[in-house]
C-alpha positions as CSV (number, residue, x, y, z in Angstrom):
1,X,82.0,134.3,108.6
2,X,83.1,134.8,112.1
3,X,86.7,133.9,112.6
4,X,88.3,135.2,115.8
5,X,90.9,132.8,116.4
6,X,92.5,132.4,112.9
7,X,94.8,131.0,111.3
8,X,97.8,128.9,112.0
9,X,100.3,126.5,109.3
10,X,97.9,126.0,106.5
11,X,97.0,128.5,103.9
12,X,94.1,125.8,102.7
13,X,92.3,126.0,105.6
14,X,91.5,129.4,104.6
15,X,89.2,128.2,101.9
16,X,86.3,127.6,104.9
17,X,85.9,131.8,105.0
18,X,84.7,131.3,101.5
19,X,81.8,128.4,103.1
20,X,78.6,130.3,103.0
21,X,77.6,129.7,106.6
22,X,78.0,132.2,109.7
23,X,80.7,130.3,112.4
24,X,83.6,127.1,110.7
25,X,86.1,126.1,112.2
26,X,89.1,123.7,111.1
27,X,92.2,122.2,111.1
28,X,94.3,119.6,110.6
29,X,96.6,117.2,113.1
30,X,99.4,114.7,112.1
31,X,99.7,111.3,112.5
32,X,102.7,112.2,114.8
33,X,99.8,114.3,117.1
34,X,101.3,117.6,115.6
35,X,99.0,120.4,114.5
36,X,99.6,121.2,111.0
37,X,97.4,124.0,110.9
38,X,94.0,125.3,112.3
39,X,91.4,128.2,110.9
40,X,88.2,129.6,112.8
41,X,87.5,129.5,116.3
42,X,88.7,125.8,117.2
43,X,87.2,126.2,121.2
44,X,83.8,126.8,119.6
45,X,80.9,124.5,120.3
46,X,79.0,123.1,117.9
47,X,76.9,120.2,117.4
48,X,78.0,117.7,116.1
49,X,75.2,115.1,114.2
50,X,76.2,112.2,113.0
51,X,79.8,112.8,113.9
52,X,78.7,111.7,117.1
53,X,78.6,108.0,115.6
54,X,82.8,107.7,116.1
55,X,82.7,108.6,119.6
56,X,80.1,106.6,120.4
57,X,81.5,103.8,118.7
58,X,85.2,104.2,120.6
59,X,83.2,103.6,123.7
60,X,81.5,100.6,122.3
61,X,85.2,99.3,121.4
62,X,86.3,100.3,125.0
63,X,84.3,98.4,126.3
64,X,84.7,95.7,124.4
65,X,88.5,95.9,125.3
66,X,86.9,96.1,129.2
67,X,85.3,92.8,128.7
68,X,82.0,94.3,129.4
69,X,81.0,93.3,125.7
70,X,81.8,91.2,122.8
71,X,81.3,92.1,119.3
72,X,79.6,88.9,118.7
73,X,76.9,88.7,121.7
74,X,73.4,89.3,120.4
75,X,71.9,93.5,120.4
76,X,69.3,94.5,118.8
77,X,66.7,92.5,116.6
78,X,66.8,89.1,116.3
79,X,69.9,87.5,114.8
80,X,71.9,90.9,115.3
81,X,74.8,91.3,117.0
82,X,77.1,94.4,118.3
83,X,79.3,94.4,115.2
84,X,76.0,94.4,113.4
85,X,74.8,97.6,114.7
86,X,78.6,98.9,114.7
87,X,78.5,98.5,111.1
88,X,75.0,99.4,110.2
89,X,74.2,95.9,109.3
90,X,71.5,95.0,112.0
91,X,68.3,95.5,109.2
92,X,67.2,98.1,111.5
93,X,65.6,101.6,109.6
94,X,67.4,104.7,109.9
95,X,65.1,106.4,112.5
96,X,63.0,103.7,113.8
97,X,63.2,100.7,116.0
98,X,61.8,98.5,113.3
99,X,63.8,95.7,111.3
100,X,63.6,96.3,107.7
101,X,66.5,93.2,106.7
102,X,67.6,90.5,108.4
103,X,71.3,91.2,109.8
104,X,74.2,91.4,107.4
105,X,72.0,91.5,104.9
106,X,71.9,94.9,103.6
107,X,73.5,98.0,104.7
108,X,71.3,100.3,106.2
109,X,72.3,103.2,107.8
110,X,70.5,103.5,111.4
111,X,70.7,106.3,114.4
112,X,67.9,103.6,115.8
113,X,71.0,101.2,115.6
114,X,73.5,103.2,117.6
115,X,70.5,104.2,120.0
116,X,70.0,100.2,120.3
117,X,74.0,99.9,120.9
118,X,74.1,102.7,123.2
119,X,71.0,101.4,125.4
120,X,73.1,98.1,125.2
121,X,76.5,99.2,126.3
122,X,74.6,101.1,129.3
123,X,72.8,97.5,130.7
124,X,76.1,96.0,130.0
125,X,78.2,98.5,132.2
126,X,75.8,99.7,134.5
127,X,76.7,103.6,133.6
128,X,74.2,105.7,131.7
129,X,75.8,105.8,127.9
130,X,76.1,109.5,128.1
131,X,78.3,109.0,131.5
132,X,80.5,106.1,130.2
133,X,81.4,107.8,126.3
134,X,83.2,110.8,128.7
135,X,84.5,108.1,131.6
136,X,86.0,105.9,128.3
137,X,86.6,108.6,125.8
138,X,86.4,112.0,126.6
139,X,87.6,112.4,129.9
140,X,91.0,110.3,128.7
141,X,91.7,112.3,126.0
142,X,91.2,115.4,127.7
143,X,88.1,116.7,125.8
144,X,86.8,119.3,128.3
145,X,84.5,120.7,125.7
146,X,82.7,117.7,124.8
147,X,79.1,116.0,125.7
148,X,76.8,113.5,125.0
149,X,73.7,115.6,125.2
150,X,70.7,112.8,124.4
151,X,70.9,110.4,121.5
152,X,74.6,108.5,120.7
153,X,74.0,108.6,116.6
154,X,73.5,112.3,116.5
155,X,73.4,114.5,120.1
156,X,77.3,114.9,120.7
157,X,78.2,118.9,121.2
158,X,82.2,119.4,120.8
159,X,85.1,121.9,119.0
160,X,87.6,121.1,116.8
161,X,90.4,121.7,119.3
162,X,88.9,118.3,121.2
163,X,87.6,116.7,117.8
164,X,91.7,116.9,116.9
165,X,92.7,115.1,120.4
166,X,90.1,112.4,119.0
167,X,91.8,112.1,115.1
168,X,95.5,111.8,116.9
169,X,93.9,109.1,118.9
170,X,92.4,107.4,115.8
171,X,95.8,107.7,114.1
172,X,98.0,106.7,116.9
173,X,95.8,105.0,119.5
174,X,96.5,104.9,123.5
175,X,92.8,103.9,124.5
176,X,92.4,101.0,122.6
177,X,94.7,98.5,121.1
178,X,95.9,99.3,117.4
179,X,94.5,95.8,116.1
180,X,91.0,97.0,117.3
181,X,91.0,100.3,115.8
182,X,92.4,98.5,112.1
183,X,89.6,96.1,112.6
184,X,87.5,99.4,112.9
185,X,88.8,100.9,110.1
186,X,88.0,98.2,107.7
187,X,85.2,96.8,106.2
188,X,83.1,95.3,108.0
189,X,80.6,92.8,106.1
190,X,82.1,94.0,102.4
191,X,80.0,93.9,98.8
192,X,77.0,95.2,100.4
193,X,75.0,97.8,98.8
194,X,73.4,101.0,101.0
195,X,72.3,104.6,100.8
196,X,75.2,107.2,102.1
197,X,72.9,110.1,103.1
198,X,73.4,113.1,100.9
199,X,75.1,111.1,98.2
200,X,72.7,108.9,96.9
201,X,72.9,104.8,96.7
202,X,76.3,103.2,96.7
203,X,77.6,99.8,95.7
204,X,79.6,98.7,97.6
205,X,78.8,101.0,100.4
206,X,82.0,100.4,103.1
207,X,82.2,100.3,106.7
208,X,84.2,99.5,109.5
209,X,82.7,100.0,112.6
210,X,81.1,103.0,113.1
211,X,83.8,104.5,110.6
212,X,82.7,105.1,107.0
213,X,85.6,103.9,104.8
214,X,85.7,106.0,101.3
215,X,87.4,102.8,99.1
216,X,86.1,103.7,95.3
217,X,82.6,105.8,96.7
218,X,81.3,108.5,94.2
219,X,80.3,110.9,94.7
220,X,81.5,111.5,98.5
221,X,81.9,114.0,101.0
222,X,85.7,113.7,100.9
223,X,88.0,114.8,98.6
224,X,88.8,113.6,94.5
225,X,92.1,112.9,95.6
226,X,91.8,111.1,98.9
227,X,93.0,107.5,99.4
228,X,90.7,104.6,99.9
229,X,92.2,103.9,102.7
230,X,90.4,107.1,104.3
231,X,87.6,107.0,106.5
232,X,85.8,109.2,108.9
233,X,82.0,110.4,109.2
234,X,80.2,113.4,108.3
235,X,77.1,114.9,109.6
236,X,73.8,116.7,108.8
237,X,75.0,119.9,111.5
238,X,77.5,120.5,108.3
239,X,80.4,118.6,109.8
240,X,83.2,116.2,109.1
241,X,86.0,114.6,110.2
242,X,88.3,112.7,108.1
243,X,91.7,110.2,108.8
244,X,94.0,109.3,105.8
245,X,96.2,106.9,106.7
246,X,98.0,107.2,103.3
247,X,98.4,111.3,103.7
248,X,99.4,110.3,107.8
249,X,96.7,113.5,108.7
250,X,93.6,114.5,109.9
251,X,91.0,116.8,109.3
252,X,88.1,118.4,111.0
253,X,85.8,120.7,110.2
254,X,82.7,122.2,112.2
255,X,80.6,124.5,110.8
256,X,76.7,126.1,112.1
257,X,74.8,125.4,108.8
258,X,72.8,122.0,108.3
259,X,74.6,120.1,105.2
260,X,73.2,120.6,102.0
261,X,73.9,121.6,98.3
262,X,76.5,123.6,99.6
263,X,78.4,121.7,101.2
264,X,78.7,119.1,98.4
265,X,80.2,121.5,96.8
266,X,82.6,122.8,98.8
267,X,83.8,120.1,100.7
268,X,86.0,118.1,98.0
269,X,87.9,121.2,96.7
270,X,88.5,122.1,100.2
271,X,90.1,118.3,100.5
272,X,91.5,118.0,97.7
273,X,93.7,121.8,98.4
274,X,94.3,120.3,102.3
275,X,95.9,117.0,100.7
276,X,98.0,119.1,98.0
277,X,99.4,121.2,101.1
278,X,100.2,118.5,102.9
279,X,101.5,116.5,100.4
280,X,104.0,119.7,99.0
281,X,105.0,120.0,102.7
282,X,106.0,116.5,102.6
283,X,108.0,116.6,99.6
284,X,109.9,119.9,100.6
């Protein structure tokens, strides 16, 4: 596994050179916006997938915040709203522009949805999505490394170094007000059963908006030993990112191998040993 720029803080993070892929990078940033430690080459592009769906969702919030959109106003199919498709609640399908449920209904996880959102937010504001996620995100937080390269569920290209400036923002926000991201960060039309791609059916399956929330999910992508109160998103590029409130960190990890088998596999040991760390540091 290529590592050029190694290791920093956290002997955990070291577990990612055992990950059978060619390029990972990761690390881990405070609640305070301190780096606890960092593996891999964190300037490294990679793509992203579905951890495109938090940034794109920020922006929604933004503007929201901007006044350019509320929440409530109809997107999408009929009866839908932008907290709908936020939340994966519209009754769209997962790759098409069809409706499959009537909104808030069922739980269906949709890239058509945040397509639908995106498309929304870009009438609303006048600026091409792709234009207004760096102008209300990106640019802000100083990601320099980060785009918006087509679709807003699954085409965003970024490193760890910027995906960290993101997790210190979710854990101490300056874009948006702290109300808005706890509203995000909690579930968002709760009790209703869905599908968490790669883990098989889930009841209840948790979301806030545009942030999956872990609460009592098994299997998951996070670790044995991670609070409820964690949420984050994960995607099929072999990425995730991670906030628990409870351990006051965050963690990202970017990799160049699709998820599959093997990354169930190694991604809640490699959790579960960042948590221990942290939490040993804490008691020292």
């Amino acid at each position: 596994m290529d590592s050029k720029e190694t290791v920093s803080g956290m002997e955990s993070l070291r577990i990612i050179e055992t990950w059978p892929v060619d390029t990972a990078a990761a690390a881990v940033v405070r609640a305070d916006g301190s780096l606890a430690g960092s593996h891999g080459p964190v300037g490294h592009r990679f793509a992203l997938a579905s951890v495109t769906k938090p940034l794109a969702a920020y922006a929604a919030l933004v503007a929201h915040e901007e006044g350019a959109v509320e929440l409530d106003e109809p997107a999408g199919p009929e009866g839908s709203t932008v907290r709908h498709l936020l939340a994966h609640t519209s009754g769209l399908a997962f790759d098409e522009h069809r409706a499959m449920a009537a909104p808030g209904t069922r739980r269906l996880y949709s890239n058509a949805g945040f397509e639908v959102l995106g498309d929304h937010i870009a009438k609303a504001t006048g600026i091409p999505f792709a234009e207004y996620v760096h102008q209300a995100v990106f640019e802000p937080l100083g990601m320099v490394s980060t785009t918006l390269e087509g679709s807003p569920a699954k085409d965003g290209v970024s490193t760890v170094g910027d995906l960290l400036r993101f997790a210190a923002e979710l854990q101490a926000p300056r874009l948006l007000d702290a109300r808005t991201v706890a509203e995000a960060t909690s579930v968002v039309h709760p009790g209703l059963r869905g599908v968490l791609p790669g883990y098989g059916s889930q009841s209840p399956n948790d979301w806030g908006l545009g942030m999956e929330i872990r609460d009592g999910k098994s299997p998951h992508w996070t670790g044995l030993t991670s609070s409820p109160r964690t949420f984050g998103h994960f995607g099929q590029a072999g990425t995730f990112l991670w906030v628990d409130p409870d351990a006051r960190a965050a963690c990202v990890a970017l990799t160049d191998r699709p998820f599959g088998p093997w990354a169930v596999e190694a991604w809640t040991p490699f959790t579960d040993a960042v948590l221990a760390e942290l939490r040993s540091a804490q008691g020292a």
